[in-house]
N, C-alpha and C positions, 0 to 999 in steps of 0.2 A: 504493500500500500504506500510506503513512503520508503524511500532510496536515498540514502546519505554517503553521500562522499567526499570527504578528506575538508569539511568541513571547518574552516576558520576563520576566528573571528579575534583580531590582534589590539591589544590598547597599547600604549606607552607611558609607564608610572615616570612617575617625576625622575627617580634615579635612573631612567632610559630603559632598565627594564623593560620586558613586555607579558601581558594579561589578557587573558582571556581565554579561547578554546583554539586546540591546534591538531589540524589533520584530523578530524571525527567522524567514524565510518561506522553505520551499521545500519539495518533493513526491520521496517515495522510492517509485520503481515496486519492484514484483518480481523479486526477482531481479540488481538493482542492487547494486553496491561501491561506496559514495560513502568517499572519503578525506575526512577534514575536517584541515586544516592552519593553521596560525598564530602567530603567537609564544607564548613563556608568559603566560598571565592575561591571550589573549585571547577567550577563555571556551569553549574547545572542549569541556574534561571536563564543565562546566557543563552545556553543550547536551544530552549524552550522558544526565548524570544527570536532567535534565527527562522527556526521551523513556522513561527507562526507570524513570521513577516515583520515583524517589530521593530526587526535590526536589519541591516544590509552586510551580508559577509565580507571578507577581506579576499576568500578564496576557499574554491573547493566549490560542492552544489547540493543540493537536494531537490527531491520531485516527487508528485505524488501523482497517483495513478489515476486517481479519479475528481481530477481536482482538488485545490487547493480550499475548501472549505470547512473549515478550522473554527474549533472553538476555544476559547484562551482566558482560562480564570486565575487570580493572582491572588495573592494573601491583604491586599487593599479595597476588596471589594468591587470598588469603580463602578456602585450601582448612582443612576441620575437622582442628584438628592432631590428638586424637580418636580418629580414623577412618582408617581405611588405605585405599588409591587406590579399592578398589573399592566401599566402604563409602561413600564419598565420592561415587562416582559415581549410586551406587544409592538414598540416599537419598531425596532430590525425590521421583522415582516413585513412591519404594513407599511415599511419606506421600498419594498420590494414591489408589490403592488401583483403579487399572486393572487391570493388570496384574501376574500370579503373581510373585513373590519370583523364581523360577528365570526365567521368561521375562526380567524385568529385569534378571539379573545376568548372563543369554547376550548381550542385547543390548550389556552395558559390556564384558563382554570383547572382543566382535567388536569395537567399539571401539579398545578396549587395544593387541589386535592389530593392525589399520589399521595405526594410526601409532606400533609399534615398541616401547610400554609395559605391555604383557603381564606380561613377568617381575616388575615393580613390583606388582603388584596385592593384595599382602598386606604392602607396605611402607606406613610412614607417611610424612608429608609431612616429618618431622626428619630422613628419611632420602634424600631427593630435592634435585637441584641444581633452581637456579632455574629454566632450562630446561623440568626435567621437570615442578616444578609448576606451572608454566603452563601446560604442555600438558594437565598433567590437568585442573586447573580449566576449558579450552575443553572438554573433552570432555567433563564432566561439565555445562558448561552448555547441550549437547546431546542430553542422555539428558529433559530437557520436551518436547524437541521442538521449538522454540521458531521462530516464523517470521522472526524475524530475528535479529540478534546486535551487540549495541555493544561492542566492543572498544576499551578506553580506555587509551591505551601503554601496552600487556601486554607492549613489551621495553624498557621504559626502564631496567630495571634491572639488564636483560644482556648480559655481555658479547657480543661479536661471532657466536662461534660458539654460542654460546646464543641467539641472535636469531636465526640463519639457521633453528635448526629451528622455533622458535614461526612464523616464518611462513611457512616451509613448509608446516607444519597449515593455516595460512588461506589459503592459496594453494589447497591440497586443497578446503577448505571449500568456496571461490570456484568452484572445478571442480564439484563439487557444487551450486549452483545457491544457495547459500543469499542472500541479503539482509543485508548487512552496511552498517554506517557501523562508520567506524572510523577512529579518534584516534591517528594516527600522526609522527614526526618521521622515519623513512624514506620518501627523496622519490624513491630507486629503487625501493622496495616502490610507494609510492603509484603512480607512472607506469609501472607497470607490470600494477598491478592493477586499480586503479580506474576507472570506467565514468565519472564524473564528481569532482567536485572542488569542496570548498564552502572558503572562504580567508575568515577571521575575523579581526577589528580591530577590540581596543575593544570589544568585543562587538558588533558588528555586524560581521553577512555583506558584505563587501565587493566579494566575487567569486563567483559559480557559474557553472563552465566545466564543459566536457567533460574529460576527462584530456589528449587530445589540443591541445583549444587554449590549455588552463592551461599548458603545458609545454610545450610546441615552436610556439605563434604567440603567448606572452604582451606585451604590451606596456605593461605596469604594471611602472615602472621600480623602484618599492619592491617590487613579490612578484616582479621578477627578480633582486633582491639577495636576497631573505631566500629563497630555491630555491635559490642559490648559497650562500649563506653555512649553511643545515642541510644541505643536502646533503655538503659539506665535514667537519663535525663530524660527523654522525651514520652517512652512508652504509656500508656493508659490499658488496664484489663476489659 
């Protein structure tokens, strides 16, 4: 579904150094949960924001098979303060101009409802815990349609039981068949969900395993400490 190769994306820190992602090569079929893991500023949001058009490379390419229509949620939110959940939800589409005004306000509510945010839908986002706005901004990055979904730590900013429901939703999602990479520091989410496993360092891909052999046959003595050592800080049961 998406084809990546050699993929970089170069900054230059003050001391001349250089930051960022370099030569990143790997293939997302259909249907696939790749978790991408690594320490901080080792270029995971980066990657993200390449793939989903944000950024402009330095060199290398990617390509998606069925076009490029991408959904891209961040740990900021980014819902229109504006606009009330449903307004929110409904816009995109109906700047598209498919589909009737009603047809796309049944589909966000069927939505809404799913996963439990119904009664919200004439609220604004000044009126929602962080929780809830992240789950609307995921369901509102689902009302394009989009064939796959970057999810860039959409719970870094929540607490415990505000992160269990946000990915509950993508656990849902993941039931639903959708194509996700997804930028997380939960390493019980990750091994749980994800079909595969891409581990960044320094900006280069260091590692692509299965979930299964990244996490129960690893034998890279650094990403057995640093699986210990986020897992410890971040995880929730």
């Amino acid at each position: 579904m998406i084809k990546v190769e050699k993929l970089t994306k170069k900054y230059t820190k003050l001391d001349g150094s250089e930051d960022g992602i370099f030569e990143v090569s790997f293939e997302v079929k259909q249907g696939e949960v790749i978790c991408i893991l690594g320490s901080s500023g080792s270029g995971k949001s980066t990657l993200l924001k390449l793939l989903a058009g944000l950024k402009e490379p330095t060199s290398g390419s990617y390509s998606f098979e069925n076009g490029n229509n991408c959904g891209y949620v961040s740990q900021e939110y980014t819902l229109w303060p504006h606009l009330n959940v449903l307004n929110n939800l409904t816009l995109a589409p109906s700047l598209k101009g498919i589909k009737s005004k009603q047809e796309i306000e049944q589909e966000a509510v069927k939505l809404l409802e799913r996963f439990g945010l119904e009664r919200y839908k004439k609220s604004y986002p000044h009126d929602l815990s962080g929780g809830q706005k992240q789950r609307v901004a995921l369901l509102r990055s689902l009302m394009t349609k989009p064939n796959i979904l970057f999810l860039d730590e959409i719970t870094s900013s929540l607490d415990p039981e505000l992160t269990k429901s946000v990915l509950d939703l993508v656990r849902s999602l993941a039931d639903d068949g959708y194509t996700m990479l997804i930028v997380t520091h939960h390493i019980s989410f990750a091994k749980s969900l994800a079909d595969r496993i891409l581990f960044l360092k320094d900006g280069r891909l260091l590692v692509e395993q299965s979930s299964d052999a990244f996490f129960l046959k690893q034998d890279n003595a650094e990403i057995k400490s640093f699986i210990t050592d986020i897992a410890h800080k971040y995880d929730y049961q």
